[in-house]
C-alpha positions as CSV (number, residue, x, y, z in Angstrom):
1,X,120.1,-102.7,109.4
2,X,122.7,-105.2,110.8
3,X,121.3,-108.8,111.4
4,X,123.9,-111.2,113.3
5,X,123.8,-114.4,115.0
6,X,124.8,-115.6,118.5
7,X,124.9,-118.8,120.1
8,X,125.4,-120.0,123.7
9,X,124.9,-123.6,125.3
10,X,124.2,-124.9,128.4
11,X,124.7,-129.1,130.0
12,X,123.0,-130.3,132.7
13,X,124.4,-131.7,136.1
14,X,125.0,-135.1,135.0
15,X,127.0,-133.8,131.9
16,X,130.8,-135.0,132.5
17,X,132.8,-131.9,133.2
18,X,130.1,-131.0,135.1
19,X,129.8,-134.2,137.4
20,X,133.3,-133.3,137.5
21,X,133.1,-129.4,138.8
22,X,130.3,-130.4,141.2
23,X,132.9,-132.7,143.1
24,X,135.3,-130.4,143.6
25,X,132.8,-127.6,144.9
26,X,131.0,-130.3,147.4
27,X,134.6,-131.0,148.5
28,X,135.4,-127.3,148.4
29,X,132.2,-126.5,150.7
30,X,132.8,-129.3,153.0
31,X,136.0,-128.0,154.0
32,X,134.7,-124.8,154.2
33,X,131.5,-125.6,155.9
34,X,133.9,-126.8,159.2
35,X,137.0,-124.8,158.4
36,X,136.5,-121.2,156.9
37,X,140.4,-120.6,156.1
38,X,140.5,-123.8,154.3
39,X,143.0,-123.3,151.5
40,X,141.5,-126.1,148.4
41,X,142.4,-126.8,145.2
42,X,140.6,-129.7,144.4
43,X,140.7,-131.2,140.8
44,X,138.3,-133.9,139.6
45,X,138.6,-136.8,136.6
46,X,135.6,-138.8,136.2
47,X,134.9,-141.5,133.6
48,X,133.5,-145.0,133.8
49,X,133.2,-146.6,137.0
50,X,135.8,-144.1,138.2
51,X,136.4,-141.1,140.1
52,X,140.0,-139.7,140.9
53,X,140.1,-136.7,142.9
54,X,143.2,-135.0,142.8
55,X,144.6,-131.8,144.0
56,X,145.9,-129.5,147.3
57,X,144.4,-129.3,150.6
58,X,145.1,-127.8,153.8
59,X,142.7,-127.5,156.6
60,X,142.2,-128.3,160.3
61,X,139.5,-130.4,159.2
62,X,139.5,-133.8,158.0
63,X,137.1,-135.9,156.0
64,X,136.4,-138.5,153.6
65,X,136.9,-137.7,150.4
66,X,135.3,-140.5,149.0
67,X,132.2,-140.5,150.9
68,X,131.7,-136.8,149.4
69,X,132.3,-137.9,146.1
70,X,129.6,-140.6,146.7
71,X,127.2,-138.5,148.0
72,X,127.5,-136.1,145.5
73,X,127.3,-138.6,142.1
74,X,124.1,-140.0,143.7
75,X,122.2,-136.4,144.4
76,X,122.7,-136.1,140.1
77,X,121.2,-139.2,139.2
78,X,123.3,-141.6,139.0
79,X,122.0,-144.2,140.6
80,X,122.5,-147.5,138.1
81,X,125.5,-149.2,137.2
82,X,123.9,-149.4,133.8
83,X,124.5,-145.6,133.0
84,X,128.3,-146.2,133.4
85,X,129.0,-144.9,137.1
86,X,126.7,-145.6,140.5
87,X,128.2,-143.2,142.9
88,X,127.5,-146.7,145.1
89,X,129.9,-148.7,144.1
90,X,132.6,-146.6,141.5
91,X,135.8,-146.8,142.3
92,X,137.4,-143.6,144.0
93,X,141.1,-142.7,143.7
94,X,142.8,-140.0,145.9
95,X,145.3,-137.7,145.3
96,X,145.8,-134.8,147.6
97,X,148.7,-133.1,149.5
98,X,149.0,-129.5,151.1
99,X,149.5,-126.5,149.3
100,X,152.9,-125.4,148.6
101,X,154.1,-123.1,150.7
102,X,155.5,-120.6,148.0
103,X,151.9,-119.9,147.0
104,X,151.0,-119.7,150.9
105,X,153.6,-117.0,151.8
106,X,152.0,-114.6,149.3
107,X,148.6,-115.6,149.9
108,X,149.0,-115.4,154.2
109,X,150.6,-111.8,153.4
110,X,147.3,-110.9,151.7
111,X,148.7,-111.1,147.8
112,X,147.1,-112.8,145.1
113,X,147.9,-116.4,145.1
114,X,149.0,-116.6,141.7
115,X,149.1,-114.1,138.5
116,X,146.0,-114.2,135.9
117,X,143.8,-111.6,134.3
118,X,140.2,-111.7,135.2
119,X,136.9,-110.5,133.2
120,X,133.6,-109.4,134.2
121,X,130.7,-108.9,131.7
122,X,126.7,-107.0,132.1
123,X,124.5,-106.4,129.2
124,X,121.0,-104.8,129.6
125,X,118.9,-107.4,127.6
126,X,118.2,-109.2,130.0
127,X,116.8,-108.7,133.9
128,X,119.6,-110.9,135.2
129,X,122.0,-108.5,133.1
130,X,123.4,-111.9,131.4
131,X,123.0,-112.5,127.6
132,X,120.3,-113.6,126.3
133,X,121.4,-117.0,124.5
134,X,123.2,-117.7,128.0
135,X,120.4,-117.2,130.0
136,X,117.7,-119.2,127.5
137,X,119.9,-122.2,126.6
138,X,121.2,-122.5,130.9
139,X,117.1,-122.5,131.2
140,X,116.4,-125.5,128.9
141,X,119.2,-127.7,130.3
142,X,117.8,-126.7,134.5
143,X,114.2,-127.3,132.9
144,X,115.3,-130.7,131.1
145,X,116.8,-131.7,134.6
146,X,113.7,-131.0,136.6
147,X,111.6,-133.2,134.0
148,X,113.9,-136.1,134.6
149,X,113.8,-135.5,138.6
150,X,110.2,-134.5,139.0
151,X,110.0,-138.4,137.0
152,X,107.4,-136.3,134.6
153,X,109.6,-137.4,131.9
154,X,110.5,-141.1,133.1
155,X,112.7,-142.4,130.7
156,X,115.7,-139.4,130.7
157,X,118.6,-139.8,131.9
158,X,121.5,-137.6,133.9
159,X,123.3,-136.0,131.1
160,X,122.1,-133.5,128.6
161,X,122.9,-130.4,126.3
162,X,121.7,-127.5,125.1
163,X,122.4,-124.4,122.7
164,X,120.1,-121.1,121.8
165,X,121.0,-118.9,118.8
166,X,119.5,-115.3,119.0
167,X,119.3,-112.5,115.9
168,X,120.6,-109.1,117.4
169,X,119.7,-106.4,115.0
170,X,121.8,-103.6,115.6
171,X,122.8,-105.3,118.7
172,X,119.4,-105.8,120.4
173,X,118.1,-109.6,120.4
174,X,115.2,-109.5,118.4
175,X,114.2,-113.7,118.3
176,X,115.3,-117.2,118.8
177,X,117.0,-118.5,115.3
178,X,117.5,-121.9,115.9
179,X,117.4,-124.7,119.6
180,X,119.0,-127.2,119.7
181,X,118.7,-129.9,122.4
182,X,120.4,-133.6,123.2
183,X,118.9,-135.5,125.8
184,X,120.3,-138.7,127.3
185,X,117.3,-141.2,127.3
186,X,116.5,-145.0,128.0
187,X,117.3,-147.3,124.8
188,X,113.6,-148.7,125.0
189,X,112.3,-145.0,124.1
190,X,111.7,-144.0,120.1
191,X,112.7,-140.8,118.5
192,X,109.7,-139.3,118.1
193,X,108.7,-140.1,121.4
194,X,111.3,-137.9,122.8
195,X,111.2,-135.0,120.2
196,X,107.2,-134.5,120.6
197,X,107.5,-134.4,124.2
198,X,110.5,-132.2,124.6
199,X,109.1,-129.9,122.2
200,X,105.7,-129.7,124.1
201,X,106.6,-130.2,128.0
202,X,110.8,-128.8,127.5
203,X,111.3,-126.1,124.7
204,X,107.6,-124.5,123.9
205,X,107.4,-123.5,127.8
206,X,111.0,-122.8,128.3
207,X,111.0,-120.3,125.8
208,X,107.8,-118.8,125.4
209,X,107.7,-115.3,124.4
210,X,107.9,-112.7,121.8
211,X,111.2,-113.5,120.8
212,X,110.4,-117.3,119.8
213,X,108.2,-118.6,117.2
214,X,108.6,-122.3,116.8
215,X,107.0,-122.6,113.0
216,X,109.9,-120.0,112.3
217,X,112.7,-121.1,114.7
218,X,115.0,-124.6,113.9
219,X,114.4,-126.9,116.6
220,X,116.8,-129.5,116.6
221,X,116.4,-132.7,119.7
222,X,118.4,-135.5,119.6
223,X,120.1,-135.0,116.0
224,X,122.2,-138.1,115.9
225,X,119.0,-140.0,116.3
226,X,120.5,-141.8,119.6
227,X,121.9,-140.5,123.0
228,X,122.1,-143.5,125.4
229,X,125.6,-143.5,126.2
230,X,126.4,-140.7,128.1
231,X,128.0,-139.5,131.5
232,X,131.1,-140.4,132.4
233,X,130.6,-143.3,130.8
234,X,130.6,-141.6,127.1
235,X,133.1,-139.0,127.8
236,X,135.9,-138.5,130.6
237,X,135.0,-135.8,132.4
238,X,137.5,-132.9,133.9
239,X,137.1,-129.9,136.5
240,X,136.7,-126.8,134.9
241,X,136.7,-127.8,131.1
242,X,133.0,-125.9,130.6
243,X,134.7,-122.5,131.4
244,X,132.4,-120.8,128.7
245,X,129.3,-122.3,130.2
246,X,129.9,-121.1,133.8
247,X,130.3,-117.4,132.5
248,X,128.7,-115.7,129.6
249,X,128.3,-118.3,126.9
250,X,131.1,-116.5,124.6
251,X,129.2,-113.2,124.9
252,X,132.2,-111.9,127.4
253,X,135.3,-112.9,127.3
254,X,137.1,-115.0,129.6
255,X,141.1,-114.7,131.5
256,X,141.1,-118.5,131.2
257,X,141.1,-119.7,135.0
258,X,138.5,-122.6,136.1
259,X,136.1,-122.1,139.1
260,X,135.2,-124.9,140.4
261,X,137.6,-126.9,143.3
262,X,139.3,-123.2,144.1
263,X,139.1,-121.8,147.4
264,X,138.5,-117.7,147.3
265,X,142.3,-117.0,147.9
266,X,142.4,-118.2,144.0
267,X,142.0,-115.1,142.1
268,X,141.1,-117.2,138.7
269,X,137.3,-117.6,141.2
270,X,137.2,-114.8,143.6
271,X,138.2,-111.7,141.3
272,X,136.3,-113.3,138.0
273,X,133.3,-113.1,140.6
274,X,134.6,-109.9,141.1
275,X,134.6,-108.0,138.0
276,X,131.0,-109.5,137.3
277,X,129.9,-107.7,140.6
278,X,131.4,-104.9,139.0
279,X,130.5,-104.9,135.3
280,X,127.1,-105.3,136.5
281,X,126.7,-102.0,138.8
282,X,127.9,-100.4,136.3
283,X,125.5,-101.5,133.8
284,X,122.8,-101.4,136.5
285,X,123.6,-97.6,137.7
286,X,122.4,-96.9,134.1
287,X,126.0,-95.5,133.1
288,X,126.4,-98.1,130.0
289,X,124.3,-100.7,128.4
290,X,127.4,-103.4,128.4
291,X,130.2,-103.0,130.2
292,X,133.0,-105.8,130.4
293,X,135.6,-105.6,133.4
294,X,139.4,-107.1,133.3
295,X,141.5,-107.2,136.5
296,X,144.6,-108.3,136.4
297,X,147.5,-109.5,139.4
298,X,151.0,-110.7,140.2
299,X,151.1,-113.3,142.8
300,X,151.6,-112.3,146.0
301,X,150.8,-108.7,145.1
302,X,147.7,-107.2,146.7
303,X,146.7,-104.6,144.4
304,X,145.8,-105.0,141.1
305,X,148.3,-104.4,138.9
306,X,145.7,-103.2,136.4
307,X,142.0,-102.1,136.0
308,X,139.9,-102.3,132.5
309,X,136.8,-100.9,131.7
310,X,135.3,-101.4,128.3
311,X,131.8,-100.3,127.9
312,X,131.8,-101.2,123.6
313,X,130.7,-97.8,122.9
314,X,127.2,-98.2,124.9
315,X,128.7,-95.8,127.5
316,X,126.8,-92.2,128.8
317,X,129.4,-92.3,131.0
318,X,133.5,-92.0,129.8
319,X,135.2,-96.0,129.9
320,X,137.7,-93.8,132.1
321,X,135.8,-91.8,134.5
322,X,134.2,-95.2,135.4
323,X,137.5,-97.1,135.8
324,X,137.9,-93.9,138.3
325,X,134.6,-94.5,140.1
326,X,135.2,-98.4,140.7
327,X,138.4,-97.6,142.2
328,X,136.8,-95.2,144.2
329,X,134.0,-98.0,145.7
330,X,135.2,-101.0,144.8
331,X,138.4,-102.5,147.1
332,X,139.6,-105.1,144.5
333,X,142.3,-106.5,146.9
334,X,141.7,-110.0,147.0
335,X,141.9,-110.2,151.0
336,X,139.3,-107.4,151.2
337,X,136.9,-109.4,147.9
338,X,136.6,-112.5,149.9
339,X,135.8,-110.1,153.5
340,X,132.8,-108.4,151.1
341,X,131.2,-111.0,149.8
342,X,131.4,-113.4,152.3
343,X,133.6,-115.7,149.9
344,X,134.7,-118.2,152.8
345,X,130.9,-119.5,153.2
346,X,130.6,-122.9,151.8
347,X,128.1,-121.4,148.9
348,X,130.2,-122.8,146.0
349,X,128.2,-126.1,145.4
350,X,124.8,-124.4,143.2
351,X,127.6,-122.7,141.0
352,X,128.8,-126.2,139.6
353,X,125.6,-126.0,137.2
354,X,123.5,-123.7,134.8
355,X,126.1,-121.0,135.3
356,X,127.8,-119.0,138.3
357,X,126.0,-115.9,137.1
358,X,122.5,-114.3,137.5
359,X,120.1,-116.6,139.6
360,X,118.6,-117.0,142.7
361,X,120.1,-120.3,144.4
362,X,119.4,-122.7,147.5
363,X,122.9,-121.6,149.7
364,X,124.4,-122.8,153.0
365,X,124.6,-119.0,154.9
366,X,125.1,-118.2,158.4
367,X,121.7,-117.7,158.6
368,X,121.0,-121.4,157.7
369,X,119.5,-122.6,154.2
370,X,118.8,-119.7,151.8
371,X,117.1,-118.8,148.4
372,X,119.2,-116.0,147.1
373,X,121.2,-114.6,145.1
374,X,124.9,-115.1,144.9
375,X,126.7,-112.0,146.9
376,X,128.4,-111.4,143.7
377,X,125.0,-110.7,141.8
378,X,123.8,-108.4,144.5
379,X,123.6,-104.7,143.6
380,X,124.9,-103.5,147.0
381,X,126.8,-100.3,146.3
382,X,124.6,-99.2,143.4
383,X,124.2,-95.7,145.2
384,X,128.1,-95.3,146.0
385,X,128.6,-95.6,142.6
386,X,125.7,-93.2,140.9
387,X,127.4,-91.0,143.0
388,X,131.1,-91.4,142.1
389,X,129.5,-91.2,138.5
390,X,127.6,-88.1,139.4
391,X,124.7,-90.1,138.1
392,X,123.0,-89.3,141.6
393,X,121.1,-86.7,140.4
């Protein structure tokens, strides 16, 4: 019997980085939202009482940056110059010119616009097809947030953190080792105050199952005994510095290119989302428990220069027969990603937080507002691929 460990964390939307990533996506989907072939690559600093926003834009449209920025810091809760920022009166710094027109003369030809590898990752232990730690410790930080908004829990603040460890026995989760959760809080509120109700209205709820016995699990909250500081205000925050969070919490792995701020003619966002779509028919078409996906490309090149399937010996199927079968269904072009899964829709906003993987979201479609699922989650060519498999039968 082999017993091992995993861990995976989560922040909430007024973590740093993340205040910082959910900028450059509602400046991203503003441009979009008016001007679909909006090329944006939009990179945020945040830290106390300040906002730079930095970056290349073009588009036929036109707005203020620093009304979006505004808007945006407000809708996460910061509200009161006494948490460090008040998306009313921080200061906002601009920074922006047009893209260069090296990159543009391979994107416009329909190439990639810049050279990267890409991954993609599915595993079958959970119904999202996400890892479990991922999925549990992204449900305690979106639970921890809707406490604080819902003003159940009056006295948290904006930013918060947290981190699941599972036990995999021969590579199957079998429970919840250990929580761990930091909450940013009012100074007036006491320590036990806040660990007795997060355990009760936050982590007993959140994680409720088979998996997770709390008289056996290690529940950490708050372990420094203080977390009042926090925001921009206790940390400068950057666009696209929680990488591990918006994927698979370390479970996958990861080519190294940010999301957030990045148009779809970026392949480090539109062929990451990609190779998830991918990984996860495969894993869904029942030919392997986990599969992981890399795509690779030279910038201004269309095709792929190459194609990786790794299914970590979980596959009924051979890793090469299905490398065969996605070429066969999937067009991995970037021109002919963005056309499938409607990537010029301003949709990228609900990716800045909890993860861009595996949930049902509130989107801006054509059809209007929409709880959905991100295109890239949606199973859509499950059949063309049972049958490239010859899994049909």
């Amino acid at each position: 019997m082999s017993l091992r460990h995993f861990s995976s964390e989560s922040v909430t939307e007024g973590h740093p980085d993340k205040v910082a990533d959910q900028i450059s996506d509602a400046v991203l989907d503003t441009f979009l939202s008016h001007d679909e072939g909006s090329r944006v690559a939009c990179e945020t600093l945040v830290t106390t009482g300040l906002v730079l926003v930095a970056g290349e834009i073009t588009s036929h449209a036109s707005f203020s940056i620093p009304d979006i920025v505004r808007e945006t810091i407000l809708a996460m809760g910061y509200t009161d110059a006494a948490y460090g920022i008040d998306g009313r009166t921080c200061a906002v710094l601009t920074s922006l010119d047009k893209q260069s027109p090296d990159i543009g003369m391979g994107v416009d030809s329909g190439g990639a616009g810049d050279q990267g590898m890409m991954f993609g990752y599915a595993t079958d232990e959970t119904e999202s097809l996400l890892p479990l730690p991922a999925v549990l410790a992204h449900r305690l930080t979106r639970g921890l947030a809707d406490l604080r908004r819902s003003g159940e829990i009056s006295w948290l603040r904006p930013d918060g953190k947290s981190q699941v460890s599972v036990v995999y026995e021969n590579d199957r989760p079998v429970k919840v080792s250990a929580v761990v959760v930091s909450a940013q809080h009012e100074p007036e509120v006491d320590l036990t105050t806040i660990r007795e109700t997060l355990t009760e209205r936050l982590i007993l709820p959140s994680l409720e199952s088979d998996l997770f016995d709390p008289d056996d699990a290690r529940i950490h909250i708050n372990p420094t005994g203080r977390f009042v500081t926090g925001g921009p205000h206790g940390d400068v925050g950057l666009t696209g510095r929680k990488v591990i969070v918006d994927t698979y919490g370390g479970k996958g792995r990861h080519g190294g290119g940010a999301f957030s701020g990045k148009d779809p003619t970026k392949v480090d966002r539109s062929a990451a989302y990609a190779a998830r779509w991918v990984a996860k028919h495969v894993v869904a078409a029942g030919a392997a428990r986990r599969c992981e996906i890399q795509i690779a490309y030279a910038i201004g090149v269309a095709e792929p220069v190459s194609l990786w399937v790794d299914t970590q010996g979980t596959g009924a199927v051979d890793d090469d027969r299905i490398a065969e079968a996605v070429r066969q269904v999937f067009d991995l072009r970037p021109t002919a990603i963005i056309e499938d899964l409607g990537l010029r829709s301003p949709i990228y906003g609900p990716s800045a937080t909890y993860g861009h993987f595996g949930r049902q979201v509130e989107m801006t479609t054509r059809f209007g507002r929409e709880v959905k699922l991100f295109p890239w989650e949606e199973t859509s060519r499950l059949d063309d691929l049972r049958v490239a498999l010859g899994l049909d039968g």
